[in-house]
C-alpha positions as CSV (number, residue, x, y, z in Angstrom):
1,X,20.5,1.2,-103.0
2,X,18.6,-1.9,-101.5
3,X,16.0,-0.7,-99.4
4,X,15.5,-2.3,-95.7
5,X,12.5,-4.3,-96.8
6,X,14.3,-5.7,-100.2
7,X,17.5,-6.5,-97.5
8,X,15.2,-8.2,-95.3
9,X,13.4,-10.4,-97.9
10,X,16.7,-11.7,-99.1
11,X,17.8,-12.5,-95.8
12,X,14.3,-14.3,-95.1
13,X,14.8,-16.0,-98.7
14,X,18.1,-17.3,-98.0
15,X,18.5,-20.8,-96.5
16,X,21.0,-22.1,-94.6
17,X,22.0,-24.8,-96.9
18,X,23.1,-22.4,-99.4
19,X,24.8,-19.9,-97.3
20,X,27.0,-22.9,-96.1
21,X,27.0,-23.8,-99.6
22,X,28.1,-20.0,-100.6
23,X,31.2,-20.3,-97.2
24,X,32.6,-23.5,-99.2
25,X,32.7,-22.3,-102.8
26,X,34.4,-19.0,-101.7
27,X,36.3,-21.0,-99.4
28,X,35.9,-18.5,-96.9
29,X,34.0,-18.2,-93.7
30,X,33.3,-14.3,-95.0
31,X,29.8,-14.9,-96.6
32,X,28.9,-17.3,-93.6
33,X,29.6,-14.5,-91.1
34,X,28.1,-11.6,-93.4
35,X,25.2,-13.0,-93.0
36,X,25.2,-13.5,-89.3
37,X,26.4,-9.3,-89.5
38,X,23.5,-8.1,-91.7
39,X,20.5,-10.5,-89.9
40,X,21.8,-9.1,-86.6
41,X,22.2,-5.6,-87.9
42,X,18.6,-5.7,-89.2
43,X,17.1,-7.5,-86.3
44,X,18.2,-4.7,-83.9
45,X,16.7,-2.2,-86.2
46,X,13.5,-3.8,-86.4
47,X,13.2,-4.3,-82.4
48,X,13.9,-0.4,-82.2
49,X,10.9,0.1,-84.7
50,X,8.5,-2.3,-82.6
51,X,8.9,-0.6,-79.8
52,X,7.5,2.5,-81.9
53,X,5.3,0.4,-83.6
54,X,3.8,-0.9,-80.6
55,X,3.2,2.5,-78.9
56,X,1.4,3.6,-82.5
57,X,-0.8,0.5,-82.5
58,X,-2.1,1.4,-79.1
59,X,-2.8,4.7,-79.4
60,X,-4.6,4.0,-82.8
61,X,-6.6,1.4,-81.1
62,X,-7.7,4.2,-78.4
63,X,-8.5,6.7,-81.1
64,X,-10.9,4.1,-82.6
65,X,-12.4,2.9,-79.3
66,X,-13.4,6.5,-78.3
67,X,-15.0,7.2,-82.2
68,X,-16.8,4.3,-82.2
69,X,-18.4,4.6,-78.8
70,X,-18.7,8.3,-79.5
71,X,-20.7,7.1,-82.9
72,X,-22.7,4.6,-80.7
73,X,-23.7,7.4,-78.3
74,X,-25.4,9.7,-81.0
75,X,-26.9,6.7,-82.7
76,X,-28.4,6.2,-79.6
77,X,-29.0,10.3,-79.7
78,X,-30.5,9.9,-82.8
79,X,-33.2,7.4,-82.1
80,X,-34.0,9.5,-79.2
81,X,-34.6,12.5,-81.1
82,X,-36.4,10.8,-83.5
83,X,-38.9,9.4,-80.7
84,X,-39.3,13.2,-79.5
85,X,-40.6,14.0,-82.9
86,X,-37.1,16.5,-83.2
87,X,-36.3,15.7,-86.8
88,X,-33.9,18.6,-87.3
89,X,-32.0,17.4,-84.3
90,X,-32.3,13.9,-85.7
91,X,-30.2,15.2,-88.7
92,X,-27.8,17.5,-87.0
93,X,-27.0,14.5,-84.8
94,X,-27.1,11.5,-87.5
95,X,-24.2,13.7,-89.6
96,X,-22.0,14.0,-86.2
97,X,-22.8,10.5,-86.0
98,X,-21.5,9.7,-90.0
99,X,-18.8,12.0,-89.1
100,X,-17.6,9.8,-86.0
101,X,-18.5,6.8,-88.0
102,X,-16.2,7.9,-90.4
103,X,-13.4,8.7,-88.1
104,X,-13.6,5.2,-86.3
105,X,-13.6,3.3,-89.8
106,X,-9.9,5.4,-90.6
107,X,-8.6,4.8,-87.2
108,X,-9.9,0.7,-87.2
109,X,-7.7,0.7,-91.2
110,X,-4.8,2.3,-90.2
111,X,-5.1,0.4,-86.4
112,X,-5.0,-3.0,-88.9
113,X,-2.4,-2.2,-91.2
114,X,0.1,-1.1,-88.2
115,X,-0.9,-4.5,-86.1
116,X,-0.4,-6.5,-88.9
117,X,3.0,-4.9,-89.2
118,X,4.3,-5.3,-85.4
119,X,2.9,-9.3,-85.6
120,X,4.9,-9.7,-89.2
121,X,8.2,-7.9,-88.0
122,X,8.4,-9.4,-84.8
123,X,7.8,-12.7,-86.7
124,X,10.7,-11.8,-88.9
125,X,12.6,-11.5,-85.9
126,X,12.0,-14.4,-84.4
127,X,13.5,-16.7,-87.8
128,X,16.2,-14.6,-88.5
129,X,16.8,-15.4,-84.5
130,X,16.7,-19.0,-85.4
131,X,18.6,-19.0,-89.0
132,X,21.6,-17.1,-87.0
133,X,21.7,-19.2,-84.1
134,X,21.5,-22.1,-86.2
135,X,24.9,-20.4,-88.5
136,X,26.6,-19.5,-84.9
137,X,26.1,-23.4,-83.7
138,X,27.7,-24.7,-86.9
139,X,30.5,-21.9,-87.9
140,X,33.1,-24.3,-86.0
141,X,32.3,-27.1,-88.2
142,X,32.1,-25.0,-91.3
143,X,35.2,-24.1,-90.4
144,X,36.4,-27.9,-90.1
145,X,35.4,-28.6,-93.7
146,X,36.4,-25.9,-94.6
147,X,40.2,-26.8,-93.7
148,X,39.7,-30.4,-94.9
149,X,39.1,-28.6,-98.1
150,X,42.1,-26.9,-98.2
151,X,44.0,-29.6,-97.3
152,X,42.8,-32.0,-99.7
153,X,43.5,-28.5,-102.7
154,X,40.5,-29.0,-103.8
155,X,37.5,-27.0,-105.4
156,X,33.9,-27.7,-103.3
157,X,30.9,-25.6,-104.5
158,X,28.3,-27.5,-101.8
159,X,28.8,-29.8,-99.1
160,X,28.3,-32.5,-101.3
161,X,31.6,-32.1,-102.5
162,X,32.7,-32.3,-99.4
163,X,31.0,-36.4,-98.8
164,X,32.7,-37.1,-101.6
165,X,36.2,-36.4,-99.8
166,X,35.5,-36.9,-96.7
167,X,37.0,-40.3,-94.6
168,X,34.6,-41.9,-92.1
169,X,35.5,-39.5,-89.4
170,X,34.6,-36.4,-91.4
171,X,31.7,-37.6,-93.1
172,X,30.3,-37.8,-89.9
173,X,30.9,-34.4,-89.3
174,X,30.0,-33.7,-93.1
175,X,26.3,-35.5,-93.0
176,X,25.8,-33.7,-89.0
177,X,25.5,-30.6,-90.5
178,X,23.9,-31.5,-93.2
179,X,21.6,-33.0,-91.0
180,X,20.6,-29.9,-89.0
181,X,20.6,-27.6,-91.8
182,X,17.9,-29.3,-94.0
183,X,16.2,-30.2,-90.5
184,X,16.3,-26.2,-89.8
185,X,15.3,-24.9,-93.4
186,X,12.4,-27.2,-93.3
187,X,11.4,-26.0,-90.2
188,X,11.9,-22.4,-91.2
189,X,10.4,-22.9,-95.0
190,X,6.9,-22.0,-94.4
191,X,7.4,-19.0,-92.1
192,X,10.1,-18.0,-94.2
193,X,8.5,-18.1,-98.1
194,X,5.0,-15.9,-96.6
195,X,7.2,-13.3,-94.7
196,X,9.2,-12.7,-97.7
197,X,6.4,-12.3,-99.4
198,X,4.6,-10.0,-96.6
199,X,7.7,-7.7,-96.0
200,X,7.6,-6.4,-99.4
201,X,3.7,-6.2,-99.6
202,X,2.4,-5.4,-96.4
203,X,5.0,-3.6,-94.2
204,X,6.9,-2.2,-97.1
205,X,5.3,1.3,-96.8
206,X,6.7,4.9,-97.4
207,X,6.5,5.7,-93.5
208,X,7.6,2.8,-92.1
209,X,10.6,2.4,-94.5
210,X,11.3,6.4,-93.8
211,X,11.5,5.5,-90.1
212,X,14.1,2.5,-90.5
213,X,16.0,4.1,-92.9
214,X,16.6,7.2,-90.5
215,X,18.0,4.8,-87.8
216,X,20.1,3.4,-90.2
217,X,21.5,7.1,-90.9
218,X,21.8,7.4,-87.1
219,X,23.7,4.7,-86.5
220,X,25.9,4.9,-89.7
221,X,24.7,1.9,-91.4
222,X,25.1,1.2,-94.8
């Protein structure tokens, strides 16, 4: 079974062009709105997690704060020693102060990795936001090619095939949407090719994948 991350990174992967492309070879607006289900599906999932994200990265970032001042304050402690000719104290204090040192240095890694996580999901949520609200504004004239399609008993596998069929009043429709999906995908292309890549690389982990997939169990998702 697909995992959330692998679900996401084909969703992020997937342009518009060829998910219209997909509608008009099946001849069915099915894929088109499949898609719409599954990004919507995952996006509420992930703005669950970032609300539990969030709450982690600021407590993580506390816990590091208080080490590291806590490891500034016997460094200090240790100089001071030191100056008092209280060598034994010195090195009492400088292994509390490794120790703390220590302690921050986990807190700062795992403080990263979790920050880096809540700016790359909420980042995923904001294009798959944009791919689906671009899908919702031109499902009606999928649709329209769609029936021209049909009326003409014809075969398309891309919206090509549909300029080729198309009289002057529904190749302006035809080259619209053509128009404002390859004006969206190249808008979205960047963003889109280094989150795919991020999802699986940096956010992927065992802990955060445990957590979405229990949600998914909760709300009965497949």
């Amino acid at each position: 079974m697909a995992t959330i991350f692998q679900k996401l990174g084909v969703l992020l992967s997937a342009t518009l062009h060829s998910i219209v492309d997909r509608a008009l070879e099946s001849n069915s607006l099915g894929v088109f709105d499949e898609y719409i289900r599954q990004a919507e599906q995952s996006m509420n999932l992930i703005e669950d997690t970032l609300v539990d994200l969030k709450v982690t990265v600021s407590s993580l970032k506390g816990k590091y704060d208080r080490a590291a001042d806590e490891a500034a304050k016997l460094d200090l402690q240790v100089d001071k020693a030191l100056q008092s000719d209280k060598e034994t104290l010195a090195k009492a204090t400088m292994l509390r102060m490794n120790n703390q040192l220590d302690i921050a240095r986990t807190y700062k890694e795992q403080y990263e990795k979790q920050k880096q996580a809540f700016e790359t999901l909420t980042e995923v949520v904001q294009v798959l936001t944009a791919k689906v609200d671009v899908l919702k504004s031109q499902r009606e004239q999928v649709s329209t090619m769609l029936t021209l399609v049909k009326s003409k008993n014809i075969v398309a596998r891309s919206i090509k095939d549909i300029e080729k069929i198309s009289d002057s009043k529904a190749a302006q429709l035809v080259e619209k949407v053509r128009t404002e999906l390859d004006t969206a995908d190249a808008r979205l292309e960047v963003a889109t090719s280094r989150l795919s890549a991020q999802v699986e690389t940096e956010i992927g982990d065992a802990e955060l994948e445990s957590q979405l997939e229990e949600r998914r169990a909760r709300l009965g998702l497949s």
